[in-house]
C-alpha positions in Angstrom: 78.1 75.6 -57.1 81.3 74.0 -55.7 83.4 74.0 -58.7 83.6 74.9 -62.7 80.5 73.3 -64.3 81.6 71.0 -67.3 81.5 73.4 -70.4 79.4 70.8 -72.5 77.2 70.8 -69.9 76.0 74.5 -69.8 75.6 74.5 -73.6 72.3 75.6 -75.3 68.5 77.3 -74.6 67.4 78.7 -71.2 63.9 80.2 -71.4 62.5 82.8 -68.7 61.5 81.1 -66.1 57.7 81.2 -65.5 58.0 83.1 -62.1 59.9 85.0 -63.5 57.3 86.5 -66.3 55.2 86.8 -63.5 57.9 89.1 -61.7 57.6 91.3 -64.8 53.8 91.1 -64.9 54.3 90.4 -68.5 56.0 93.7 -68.9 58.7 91.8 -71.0 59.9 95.2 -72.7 63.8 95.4 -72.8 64.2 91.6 -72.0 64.4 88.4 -74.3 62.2 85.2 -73.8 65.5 83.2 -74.0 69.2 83.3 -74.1 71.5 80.5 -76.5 74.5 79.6 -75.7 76.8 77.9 -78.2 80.3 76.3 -78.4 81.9 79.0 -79.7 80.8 81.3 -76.8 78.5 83.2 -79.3 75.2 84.2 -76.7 72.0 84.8 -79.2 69.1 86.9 -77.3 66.1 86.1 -78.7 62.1 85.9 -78.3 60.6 82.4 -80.1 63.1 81.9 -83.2 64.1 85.0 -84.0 67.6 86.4 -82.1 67.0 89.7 -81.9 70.4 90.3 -80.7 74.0 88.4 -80.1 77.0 88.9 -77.8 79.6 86.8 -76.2 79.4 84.7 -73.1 81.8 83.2 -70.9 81.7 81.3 -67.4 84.6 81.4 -64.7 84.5 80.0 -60.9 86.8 81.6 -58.0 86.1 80.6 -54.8 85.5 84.1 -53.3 82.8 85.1 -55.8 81.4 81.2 -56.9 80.3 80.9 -60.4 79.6 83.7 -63.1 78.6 84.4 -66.1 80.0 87.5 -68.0 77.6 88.5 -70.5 79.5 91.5 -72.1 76.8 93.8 -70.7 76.8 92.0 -66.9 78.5 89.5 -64.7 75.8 88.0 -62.9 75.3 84.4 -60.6 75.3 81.1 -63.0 74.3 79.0 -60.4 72.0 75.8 -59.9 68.2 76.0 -59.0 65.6 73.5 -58.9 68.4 71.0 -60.3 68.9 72.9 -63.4 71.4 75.7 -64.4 70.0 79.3 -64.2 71.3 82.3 -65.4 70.5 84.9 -62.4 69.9 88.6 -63.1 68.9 91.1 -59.8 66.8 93.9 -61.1 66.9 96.6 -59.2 68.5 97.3 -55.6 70.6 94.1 -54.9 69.7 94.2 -51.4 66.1 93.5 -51.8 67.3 90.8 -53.8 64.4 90.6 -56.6 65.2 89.6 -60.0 65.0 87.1 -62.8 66.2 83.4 -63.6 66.8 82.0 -67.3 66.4 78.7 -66.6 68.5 76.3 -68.6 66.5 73.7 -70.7 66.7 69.9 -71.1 67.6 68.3 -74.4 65.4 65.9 -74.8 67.8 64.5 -78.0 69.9 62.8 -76.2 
C-alpha cells in the first residue's frame, strides 16, 4: 500500500481467511473467527455473532514502515491481498514469515 487507505473504506467484518484455518489445522484456540471494525474505532473479536472480546483499532501509514494496524495488543501489516484488505498477523519467528490473514469482507448492501 502506497498511501492511507480511505477510512470508510476499511470499515467492517474480516473473517479468517480459509488458508489460514488450514495454517492452524483447526487448532483455532486463542484466536477469533473474525475481527469488526467500526466507526468509532471500537474492534469487536468475535466467533459467529457473539464478540467475545473488544478493544480499540487504529490505522496509520509512514512511508518507512507502510501501513499498520495497532490493535492495542499488536501493530501488525494492514495491507492489500488478493484485492481485498487483510489484517496480517506473523505467528511465531518473523523470519520464517508464517502467520495469519483476516481478510476483509465485501458488503454486498451496497
Amino acid at each position: 500500500m502506497e498511501s492511507q487507505p480511505d477510512f470508510q473504506s476499511t470499515l467492517g467484518l474480516y473473517k479468517l481467511s480459509e488458508k489460514s484455518k488450514e495454517y492452524l489445522n483447526m487448532e483455532l484456540s486463542g484466536w477469533t473467527t473474525m475481527l469488526e471494525l467500526d466507526k468509532d474505532g471500537i474492534l469487536n473479536y468475535k466467533n459467529g455473532d457473539v464478540t467475545v472480546k473488544t478493544g480499540t483499532w487504529r490505522i496509520s501509514y509512514n512511508e518507512s514502515y507502510n501501513c499498520v494496524i495497532d490493535m492495542e495488543e499488536r501493530v501488525v501489516p494492514f495491507a492489500i491481498k488478493d484485492g481485498k484488505y487483510g489484517i496480517l498477523i506473523t505467528i511465531g519467528d518473523g523470519d520464517e514469515c508464517k502467520g495469519i490473514v483476516y481478510e476483509k469482507q465485501i458488503d454486498k448492501s451496497n
